[in-house]
C-alpha positions in Angstrom: -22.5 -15.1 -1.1 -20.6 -12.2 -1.6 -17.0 -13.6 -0.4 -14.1 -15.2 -1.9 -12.4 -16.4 1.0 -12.5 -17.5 4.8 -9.6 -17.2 6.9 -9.5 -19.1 10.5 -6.9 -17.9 12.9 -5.3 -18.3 16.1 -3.4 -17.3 18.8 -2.2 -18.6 22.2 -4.1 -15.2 24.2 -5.0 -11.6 23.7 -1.4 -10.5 24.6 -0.5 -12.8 21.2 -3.2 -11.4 19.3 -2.3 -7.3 20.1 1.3 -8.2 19.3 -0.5 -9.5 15.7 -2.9 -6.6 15.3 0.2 -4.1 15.9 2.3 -6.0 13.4 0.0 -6.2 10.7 -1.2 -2.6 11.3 2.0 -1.3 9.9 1.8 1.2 7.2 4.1 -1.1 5.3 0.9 -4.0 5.3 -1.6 -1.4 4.0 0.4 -0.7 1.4 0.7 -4.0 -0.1 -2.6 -5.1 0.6 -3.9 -2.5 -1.2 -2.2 -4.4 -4.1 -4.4 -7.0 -4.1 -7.4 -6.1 -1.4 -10.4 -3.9 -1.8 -10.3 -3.0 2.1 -13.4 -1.0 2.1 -15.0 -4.8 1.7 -13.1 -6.6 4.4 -14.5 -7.7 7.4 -13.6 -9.5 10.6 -14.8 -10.9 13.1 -13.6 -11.5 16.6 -14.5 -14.5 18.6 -12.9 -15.7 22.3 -13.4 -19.2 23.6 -14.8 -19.6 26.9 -14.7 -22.7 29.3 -18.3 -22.4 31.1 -19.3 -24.8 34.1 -22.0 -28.3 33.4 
């Protein structure tokens, strides 16, 4: 497996989650992550929950 960690998160709707995205987009993030990340290897993925009928 080429990964060293899993991270689960959350939030309360997509309003919640672009109020995340733009905070964490800040040039300010990139800069420290780049202490300790290798962000041409990181990946996410985006999954919604849907209620569906029967």
């Amino acid at each position: 497996m080429d990964f060293d960690v899993v991270t689960e998160m959350g939030w309360e709707d997509r309003d919640a989650f672009q109020a995340w995205m733009a905070a964490v987009s800040d040039e300010r993030v990139g800069i420290d992550e780049a202490r300790f990340l290798d962000r041409s290897r990181t990946r996410a993925l985006l999954i919604e929950d849907r209620v569906t009928a029967g």
